[in-house]
N, C-alpha and C positions, 0 to 999 in steps of 0.2 A: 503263759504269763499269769501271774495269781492276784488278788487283790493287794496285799501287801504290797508288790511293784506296783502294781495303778498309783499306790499311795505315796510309796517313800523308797521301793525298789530292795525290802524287807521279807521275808517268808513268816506267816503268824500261822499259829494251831487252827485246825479245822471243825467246822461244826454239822451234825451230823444228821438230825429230827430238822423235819419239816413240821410245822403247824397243822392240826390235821383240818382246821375248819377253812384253810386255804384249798386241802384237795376237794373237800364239799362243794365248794363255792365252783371250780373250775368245769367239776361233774355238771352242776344246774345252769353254766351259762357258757357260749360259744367266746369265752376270753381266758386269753392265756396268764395264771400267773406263774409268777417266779418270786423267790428270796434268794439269800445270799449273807452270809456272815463275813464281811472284810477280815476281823481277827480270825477265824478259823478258812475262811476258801470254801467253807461247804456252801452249794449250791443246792437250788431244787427247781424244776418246771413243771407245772400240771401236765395230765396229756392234754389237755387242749393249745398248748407252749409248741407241741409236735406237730400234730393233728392239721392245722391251720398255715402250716409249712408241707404238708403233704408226706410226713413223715407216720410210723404208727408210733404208738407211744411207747416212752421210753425207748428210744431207737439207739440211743446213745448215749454216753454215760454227760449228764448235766456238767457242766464245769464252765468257766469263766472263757476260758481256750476253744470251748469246742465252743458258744457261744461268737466271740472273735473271728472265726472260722471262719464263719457264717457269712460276715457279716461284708456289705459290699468296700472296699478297698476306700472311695470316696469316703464314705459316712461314718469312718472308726472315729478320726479327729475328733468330730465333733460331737458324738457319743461318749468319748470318754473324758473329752472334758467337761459338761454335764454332768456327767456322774461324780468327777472331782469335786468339783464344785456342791456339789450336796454334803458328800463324803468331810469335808474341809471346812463345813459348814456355814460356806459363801451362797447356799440354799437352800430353802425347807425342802423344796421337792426337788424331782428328779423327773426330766421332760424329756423326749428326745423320739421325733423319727428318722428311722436310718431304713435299709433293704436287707432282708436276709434272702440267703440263695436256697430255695427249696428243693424239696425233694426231687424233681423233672429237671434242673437246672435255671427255673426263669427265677427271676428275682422278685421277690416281693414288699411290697412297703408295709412296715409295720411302726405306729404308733406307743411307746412305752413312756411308761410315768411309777412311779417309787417313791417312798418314805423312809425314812430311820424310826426304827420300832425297837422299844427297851421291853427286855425281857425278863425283867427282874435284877436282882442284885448278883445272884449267883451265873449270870448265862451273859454273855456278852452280846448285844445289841447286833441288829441284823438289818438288812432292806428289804422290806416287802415291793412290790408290784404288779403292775399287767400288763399287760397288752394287745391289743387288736391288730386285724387285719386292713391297713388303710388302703391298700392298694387301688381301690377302685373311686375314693374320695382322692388322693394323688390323679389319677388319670382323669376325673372330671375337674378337679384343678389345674391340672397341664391343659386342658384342653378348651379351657375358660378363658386362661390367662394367652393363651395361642390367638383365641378368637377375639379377645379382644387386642392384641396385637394386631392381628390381618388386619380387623378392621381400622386402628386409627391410621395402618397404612393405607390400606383403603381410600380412607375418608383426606390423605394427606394429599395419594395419586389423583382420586378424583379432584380434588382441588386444585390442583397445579395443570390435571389435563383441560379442566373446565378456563382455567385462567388463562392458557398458553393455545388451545384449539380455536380455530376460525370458527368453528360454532360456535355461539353464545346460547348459557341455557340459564331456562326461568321459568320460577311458577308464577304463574298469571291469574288471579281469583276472582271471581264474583259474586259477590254472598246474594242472598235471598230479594233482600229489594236493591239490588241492580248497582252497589256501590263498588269499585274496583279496584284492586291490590296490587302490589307486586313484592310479596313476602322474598323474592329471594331473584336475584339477577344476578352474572356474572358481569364484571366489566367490559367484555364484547359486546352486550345488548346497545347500553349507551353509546358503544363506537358506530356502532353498524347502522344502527339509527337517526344518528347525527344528533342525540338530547343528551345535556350532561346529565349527570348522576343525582346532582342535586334537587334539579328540575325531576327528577322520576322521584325522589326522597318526600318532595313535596306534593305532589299530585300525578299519581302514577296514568293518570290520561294522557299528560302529557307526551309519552311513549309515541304516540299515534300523528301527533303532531305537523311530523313532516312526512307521512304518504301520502301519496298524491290523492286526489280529492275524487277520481273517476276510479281508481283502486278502492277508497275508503267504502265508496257505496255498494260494492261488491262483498267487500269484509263483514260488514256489518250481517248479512242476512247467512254469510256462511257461519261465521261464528255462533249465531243464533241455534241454526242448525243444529251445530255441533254440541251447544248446550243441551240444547231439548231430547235429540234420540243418544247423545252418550259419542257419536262417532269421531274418530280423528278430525283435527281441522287439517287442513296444508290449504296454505295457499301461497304462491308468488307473487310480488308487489313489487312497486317501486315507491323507494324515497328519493328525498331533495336532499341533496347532498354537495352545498356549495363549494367543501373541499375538493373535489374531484376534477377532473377536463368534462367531462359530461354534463356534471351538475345532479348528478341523480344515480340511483346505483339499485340492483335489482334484489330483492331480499326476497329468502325462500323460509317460510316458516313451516316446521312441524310441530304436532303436540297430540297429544292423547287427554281426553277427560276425567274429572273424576268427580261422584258427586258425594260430598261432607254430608255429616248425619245435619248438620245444622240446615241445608237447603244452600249451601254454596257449593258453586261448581270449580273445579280447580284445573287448570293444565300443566301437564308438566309435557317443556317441549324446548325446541332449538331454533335459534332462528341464525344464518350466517348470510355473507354476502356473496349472490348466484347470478354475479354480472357477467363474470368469466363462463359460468357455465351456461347462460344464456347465449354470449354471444359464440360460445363454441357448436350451440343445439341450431343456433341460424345458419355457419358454418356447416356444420354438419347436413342440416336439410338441403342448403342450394348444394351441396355436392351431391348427395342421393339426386337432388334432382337432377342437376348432370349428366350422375351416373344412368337414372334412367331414360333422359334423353338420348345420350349413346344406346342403351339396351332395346331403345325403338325405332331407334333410327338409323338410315344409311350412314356411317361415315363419310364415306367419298362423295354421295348426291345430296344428305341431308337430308333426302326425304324418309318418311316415315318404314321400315319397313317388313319383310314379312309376319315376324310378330306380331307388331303392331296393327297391321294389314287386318290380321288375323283377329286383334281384341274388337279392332271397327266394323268389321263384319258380322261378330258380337252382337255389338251393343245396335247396330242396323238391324238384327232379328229382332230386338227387341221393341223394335217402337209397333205404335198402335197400324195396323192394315189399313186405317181409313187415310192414310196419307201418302198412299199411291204405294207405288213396289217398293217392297223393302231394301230392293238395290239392285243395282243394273251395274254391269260389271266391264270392265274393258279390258281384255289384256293386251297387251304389246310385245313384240319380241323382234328385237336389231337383225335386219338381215346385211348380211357382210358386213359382222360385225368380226369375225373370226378371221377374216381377211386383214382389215385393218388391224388388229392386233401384232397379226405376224408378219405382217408386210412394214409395217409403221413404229411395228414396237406398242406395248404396253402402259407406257405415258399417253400415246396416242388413244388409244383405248378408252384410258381415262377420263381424258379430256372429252370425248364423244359423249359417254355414259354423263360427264356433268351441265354438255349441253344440251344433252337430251332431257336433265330434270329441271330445265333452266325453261323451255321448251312449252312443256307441261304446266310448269307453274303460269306460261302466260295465255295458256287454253284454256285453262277451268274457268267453272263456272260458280256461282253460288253454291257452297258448302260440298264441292267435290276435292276428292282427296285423291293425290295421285303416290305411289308405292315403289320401291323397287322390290323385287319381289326375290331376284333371282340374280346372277350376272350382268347378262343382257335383259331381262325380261322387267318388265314395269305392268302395274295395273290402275288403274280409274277404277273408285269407287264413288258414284255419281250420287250426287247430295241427295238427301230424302224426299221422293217425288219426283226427283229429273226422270226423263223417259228414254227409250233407247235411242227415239230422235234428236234426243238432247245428246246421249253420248256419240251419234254419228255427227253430228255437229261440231262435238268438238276433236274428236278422230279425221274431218277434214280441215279445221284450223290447224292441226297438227299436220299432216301430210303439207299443207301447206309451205308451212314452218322449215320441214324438213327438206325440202325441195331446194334450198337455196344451200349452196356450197358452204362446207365449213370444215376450215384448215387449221392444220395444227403445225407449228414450225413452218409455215411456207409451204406445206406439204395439200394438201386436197386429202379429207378421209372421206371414200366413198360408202354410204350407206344408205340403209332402208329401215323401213317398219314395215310390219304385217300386224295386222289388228284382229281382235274376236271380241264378240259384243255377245252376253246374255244377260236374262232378267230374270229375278225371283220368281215372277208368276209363269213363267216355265219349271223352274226349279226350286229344290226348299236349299234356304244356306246353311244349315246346324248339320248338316248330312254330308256338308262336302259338295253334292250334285251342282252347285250351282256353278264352284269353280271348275268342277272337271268341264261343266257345257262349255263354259267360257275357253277352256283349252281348247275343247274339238272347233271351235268355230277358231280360234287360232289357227290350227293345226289345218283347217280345209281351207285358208286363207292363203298360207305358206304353200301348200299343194296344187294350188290354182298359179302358182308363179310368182309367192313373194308381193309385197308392196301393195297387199289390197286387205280389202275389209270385209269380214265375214260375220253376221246374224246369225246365232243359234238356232235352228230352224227344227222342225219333226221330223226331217230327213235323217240328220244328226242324233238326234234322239232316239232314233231308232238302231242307227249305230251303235250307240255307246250303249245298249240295250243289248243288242246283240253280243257285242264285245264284252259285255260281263257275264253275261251268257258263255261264254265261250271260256273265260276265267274261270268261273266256278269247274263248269266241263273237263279244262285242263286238270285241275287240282285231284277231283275225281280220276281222272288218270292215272296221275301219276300215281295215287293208290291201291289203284287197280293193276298198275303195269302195264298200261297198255300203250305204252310207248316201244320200238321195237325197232332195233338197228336195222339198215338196209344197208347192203353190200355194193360198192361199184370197184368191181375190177380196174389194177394197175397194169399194163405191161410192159414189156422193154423194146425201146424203138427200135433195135438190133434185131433180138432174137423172136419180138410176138409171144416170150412167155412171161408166163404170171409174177410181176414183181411185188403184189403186194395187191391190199383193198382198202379202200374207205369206208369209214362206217359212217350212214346218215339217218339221221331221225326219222320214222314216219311215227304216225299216229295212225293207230287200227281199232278205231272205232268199234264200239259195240255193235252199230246197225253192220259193219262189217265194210265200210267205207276206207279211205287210206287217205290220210291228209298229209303232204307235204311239208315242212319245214314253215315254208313263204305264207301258208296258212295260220299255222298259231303262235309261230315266233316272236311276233311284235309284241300277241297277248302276254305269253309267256314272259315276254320280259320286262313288261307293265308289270307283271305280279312278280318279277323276281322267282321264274319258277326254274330260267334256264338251266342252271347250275345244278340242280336235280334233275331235271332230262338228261342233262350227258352225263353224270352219274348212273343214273340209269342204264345210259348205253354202254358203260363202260360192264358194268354188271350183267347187264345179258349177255354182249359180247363173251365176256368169259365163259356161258355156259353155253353159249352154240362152241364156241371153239372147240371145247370140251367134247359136244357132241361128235362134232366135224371129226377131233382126234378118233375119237374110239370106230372110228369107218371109214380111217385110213387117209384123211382132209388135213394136214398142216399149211396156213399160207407162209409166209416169210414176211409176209410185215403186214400190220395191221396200224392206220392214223385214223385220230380219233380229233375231229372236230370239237375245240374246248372253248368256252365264254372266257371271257377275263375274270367272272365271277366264279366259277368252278379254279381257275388258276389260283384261286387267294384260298385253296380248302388245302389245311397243310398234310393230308394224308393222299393228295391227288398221284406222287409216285407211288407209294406203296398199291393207292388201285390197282396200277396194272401189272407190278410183280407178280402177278398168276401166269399171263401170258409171258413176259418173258423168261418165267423158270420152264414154258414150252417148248423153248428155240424159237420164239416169234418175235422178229425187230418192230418194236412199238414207239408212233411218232404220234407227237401231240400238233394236229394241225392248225394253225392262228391264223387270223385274218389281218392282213400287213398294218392295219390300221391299230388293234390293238398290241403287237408286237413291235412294232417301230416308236410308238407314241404316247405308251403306258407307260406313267410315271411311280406306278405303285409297286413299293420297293418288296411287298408279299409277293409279288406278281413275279419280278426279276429273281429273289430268292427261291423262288419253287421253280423257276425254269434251268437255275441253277442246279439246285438237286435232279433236276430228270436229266439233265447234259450230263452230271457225275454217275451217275444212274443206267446210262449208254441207251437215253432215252432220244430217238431225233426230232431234231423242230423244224417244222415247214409251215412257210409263209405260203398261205391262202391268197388267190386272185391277185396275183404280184402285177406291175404294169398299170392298176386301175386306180390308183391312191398318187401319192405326192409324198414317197419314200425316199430318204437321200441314201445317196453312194455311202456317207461315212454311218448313217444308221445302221445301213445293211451290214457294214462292216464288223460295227459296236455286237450288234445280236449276232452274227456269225450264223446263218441256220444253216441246216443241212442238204436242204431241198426250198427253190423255188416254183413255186405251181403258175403257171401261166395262164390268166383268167381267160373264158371261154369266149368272152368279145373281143379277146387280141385274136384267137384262133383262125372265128370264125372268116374271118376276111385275108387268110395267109395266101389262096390261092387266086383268089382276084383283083385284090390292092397291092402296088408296091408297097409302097409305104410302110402297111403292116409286118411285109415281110422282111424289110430292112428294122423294121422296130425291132420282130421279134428276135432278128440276127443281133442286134446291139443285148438283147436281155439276155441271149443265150451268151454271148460270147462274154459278159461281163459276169456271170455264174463262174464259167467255165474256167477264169481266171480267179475267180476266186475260190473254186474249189468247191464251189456248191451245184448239187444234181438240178437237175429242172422236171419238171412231169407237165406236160401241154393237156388241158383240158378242155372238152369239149370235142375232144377228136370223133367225129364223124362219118370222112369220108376217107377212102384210099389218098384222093390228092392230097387231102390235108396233111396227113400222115405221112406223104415222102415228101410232102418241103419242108415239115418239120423234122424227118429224119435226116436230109442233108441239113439243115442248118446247124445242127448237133445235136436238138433235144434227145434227153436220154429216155422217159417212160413218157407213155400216151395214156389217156384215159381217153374215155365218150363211149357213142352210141354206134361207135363202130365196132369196138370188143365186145359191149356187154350196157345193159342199161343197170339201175339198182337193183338189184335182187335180193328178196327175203333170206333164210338162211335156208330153207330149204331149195330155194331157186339158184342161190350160187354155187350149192352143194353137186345140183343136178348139171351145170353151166361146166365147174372143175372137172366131173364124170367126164361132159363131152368132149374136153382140150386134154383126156388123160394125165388129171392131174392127179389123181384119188389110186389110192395104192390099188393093186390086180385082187390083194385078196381080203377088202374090207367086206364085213357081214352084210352090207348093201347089197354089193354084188353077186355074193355068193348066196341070200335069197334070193335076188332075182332070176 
């Protein structure tokens, strides 16, 4: 397009000379100019016209077109009618910013301006001009005109959220000698306040008007505060608020300070109304408190308990010594209580346990607190200063208590107590000592025959000395390994040969002593140590068998006496996969009581896998417990062991001998083996071999033997192959 079309849509002659003090000027300053002859189309641009568009100069030949080119597609319009308008002479000058597209492709704003310049009579008239680079006054323009956008949105938002939010907010002032403002409030203040607008227009104290008057006095010194060091105020308040069902309504202010160069202090803050949140924080507390009464207490008895038990025994450490023992202890524990349970049912139960804390509450004494601590078990913690004659005092108003019949449905539940008494100044309580005394005096209470009352005494003391003695000892043990399976031959009531062996724990003592089972068992399972002993045994076991193989010794079965506590370890079959990849039939033997009565579904689960496993299970001491037909059924074992006190009496009581006919004969029909234990004598052995039983054990085969002694025992009965390296040194 040429100037002629700009003008009238005409082609006129072109002009050729640029002016040469226009290229001067361009050299000495970073501005671009330009001419242009409308009658001729000749054009010109300094290099600074290029230069400033990122172009080098004279990149391209100057013209009106390549100019256009340029120029951004928006901003032609209004550029070239400007220019008309000069051109047509509707203008002196020529003004216009538009965008050229530079060299890199980004756009740039550029600022141009022009005149009509006569060049004499012989040369036809021209437009000079210049131009800059505005780009960067455009973007601090855009971003002026932006900001002050946001802001009167801003300023619209915040208006609307201040007018429409249940906060109200307000600057609140106090200049220098103590006069006071309120340059700016939302109309929630006056709501929330209960003051019109006008009344704060007029005297802005009156604000204050309607808090209450026992709040006001409080106000006043915080607020002070808050002037003086600069810190937040907050405070909660109530107004008078005759609108309301209450009449008054709970207001929560916040504010922050600030202090004017003048000595006035200023806040800016919120104040809304925090009745709801008030009465939801009261709400809220009496349920925590609830909650922690449930968390301290019995449900079923309401009394306080063993947590609790436990912080009051606390805070009784803590008082001063001069005001007698720190605390005297009582425990209790229900005898035939597990009777009632299962005879009576579990309601029945219940009901025992809440008259037992019914009981209690009307024994105590001055500041004694009674617990449930456990199940059955309760304890007395005897008020600050009571003495132990005070807690046997009331341990016989209770026995008393107890003494008298008490039925549940019509029913009589019979029960007992046993009692154990101890005191701080035997014992420290931060340490525990004090309850474990209070157990053993339980504990030698119940052992005396149930229903009596036992004093912690030095006798005791010396036990439970011992017995941790004996703890630690064990533990050492079991580090040491000195734990060590003992053998007692199986054999077949038929043929007298070897059906198999038991493996039993001894302890082989460093001084070279041998302790029994019945010796650290009980410790043992104080400390939770059992389940690592028969681990143990299981792991020796395999390396004597090992030994026994390579010298010509395989048995055909080997049962391993297991805790319930070793049954819940889920690698317990894979233990003895060593022996049975020997050809040796491996049985886990249980004690009827944890096999019929164990609810623990680890328990059942892992008996499970050693049944898939062609692992056998045999019930321990069968006949001695209170096992049903249909349990025995449920667990299916493989082998019934006949405990050693039905045995004993086979050849001199009927009775027993008709018992033991009913145990054998009800095996037999269910398809499970028997093994009689305790076999000692010839007689005993043939009335338990006609009544059917199928293996014997005792002291008539073989007593326990180390593994060297059962090795030598097999030798004797020819059990041990002719050409094992044993024999052939020998």
């Amino acid at each position: 397009m040429s100037w002629k079309e700009v003008l009238n849509g005409s082609d006129t002659p072109g002009l050729t000379d640029a002016p040469s003090y226009l290229k001067t000027a361009t050299e000495a300053a970073n501005v671009a100019l330009w001419s242009t002859c409308p009658e001729t189309g000749e054009t010109w641009y300094s290099p600074t016209w290029f230069t400033i568009l990122g172009y080098e100069p004279n990149a391209f030949e100057p013209s009106f077109d390549a100019f256009m080119e340029r120029m951004h597609p928006d901003d032609r319009a209004p550029t070239l009618s400007a220019f008309k308008d000069l051109l047509k002479g509707r203008s002196e000058t020529y003004t216009a910013d538009f965008r050229l597209r530079s060299a890199d492709g980004s756009w740039r704003w550029i600022g141009a301006s022009g005149g009509i310049v006569s060049r004499g009579d012989d040369k036809p008239w021209a437009v000079y001009g210049m131009q800059l680079d505005i780009t960067r006054r455009k973007e601090a323009e855009a971003a002026l005109a932006k900001a002050a956008t946001d802001a009167e949105e801003n300023r619209q938002r915040l208006a609307r959220l201040a007018e429409n939010s249940p906060v109200a907010l307000f600057e609140f002032r106090i200049n220098a000698e103590g006069h006071v403002a309120l340059p700016y409030v939302t109309t929630g203040v006056n709501e929330i306040l209960g003051v019109p607008a006008c009344d704060v227009e007029e005297d802005a104290v009156s604000i204050f008007r309607n808090i209450f008057e026992e709040d006001m006095v409080q106000m006043g010194p915080t607020m002070e505060e808050s002037r003086a060091q600069l810190t937040p105020f907050r405070m909660r308040y109530r107004v008078h608020r005759p609108d309301v069902v209450s009449g008054f309504v709970w207001v929560q202010a916040h504010s922050m300070p600030r202090r004017e160069p003048d000595g006035s202090t200023v806040w800016f803050g919120s104040v809304y109304d925090a009745t709801e949140e008030v009465e939801r924080e009261a709400m809220l507390a009496e349920a925590r408190d609830a909650m922690k009464h449930l968390a301290l207490h019995d449900g079923l008895t309401g009394l306080p308990n063993r947590r609790r038990f436990d912080e009051l025994l606390k805070e009784r450490s803590d008082l001063p010594k001069d005001r007698g023992p720190a605390a005297v202890l009582v425990r209790i524990d229900l005898d035939r209580f597990k009777f009632v349970n299962d005879t009576l049912g579990h309601p029945a139960g219940d009901a025992v346990l809440i008259h037992v804390a019914e009981l209690l509450r009307r024994v105590l004494g001055p500041g004694d607190v009674a617990s449930r601590v456990g199940g059955d078990e309760f304890c007395i913690l005897m008020g600050a200063g009571r003495s132990i004659a005070d807690a046997e005092a009331v341990v016989r108003a209770l026995q008393d208590h107890l003494k008298v019949p008490f039925s549940f449905d019509g029913r009589v539940c019979r029960f007992g107590a046993s009692f154990g008494i101890a005191s701080s100044e035997q014992a420290s309580i931060s340490n525990g000592d004090l309850m474990s005394f209070t157990d053993a005096a339980l504990y030698q209470a119940k052992a005396a025959g149930r229903g009596r009352l036992e004093v912690f005494s030095k006798g005791l003391h010396d036990k439970i000395l011992a017995n941790r003695r004996l703890a630690a000892e064990i533990e050492a043990a079991l580090d040491t390994r000195q734990f060590e399976p003992f053998f007692q031959p199986q054999v077949s009531a038929q043929t007298g040969l070897l059906s198999g062996m038991e493996v039993l724990a001894r302890w082989r003592r460093s001084d070279g002593s041998i302790l029994t089972p019945d010796r650290f068992m009980p410790i043992a399972e104080q400390i939770r140590a059992v389940p690592l002993i028969d681990r143990m045994m299981v792991e020796r076991t395999i390396e004597i068998v090992d030994m026994w193989g390579e010298n010509g010794l395989t048995p055909p079965k080997i049962s391993f006496n297991l805790s319930a506590g070793r049954l819940r370890e889920p690698a317990i079959v894979d233990a003895v996969r060593a022996l049975q990849e020997r050809g040796i039939q491996v049985a886990f033997e249980l004690l009827e009581s944890i096999l019929l009565e164990e609810e623990d579904h680890v328990v059942q689960f892992n008996l499970d896998l050693a049944r898939d496993a062609g692992i056998h299970i045999e019930v321990d001491d069968f006949g001695t417990g209170h096992a049903s037909i249909l349990g025995l059924l449920q667990v299916s074992p493989d082998v019934l062991k006949i405990d050693r006190r039905l045995t004993e009496d086979v050849v001199d009581v009927a009775r027993a001998r008709e018992l033991l006919a009913s145990i054998i004969g009800i095996a037999r029909s269910l398809g499970i083996r028997t093994i009689a234990e305790g076999v000692e004598t010839e007689a005993q052995a043939a009335i338990l071999r006609d009544l059917g039983c199928d293996q014997f054990q005792g002291f008539l085969f073989s007593r326990p033997l180390d593994a060297d002694g059962l090795f030598a025992w097999a030798a004797s009965q020819g059990l041990v192959a002719q050409d094992n390296p044993r024999q052939r040194q020998g």
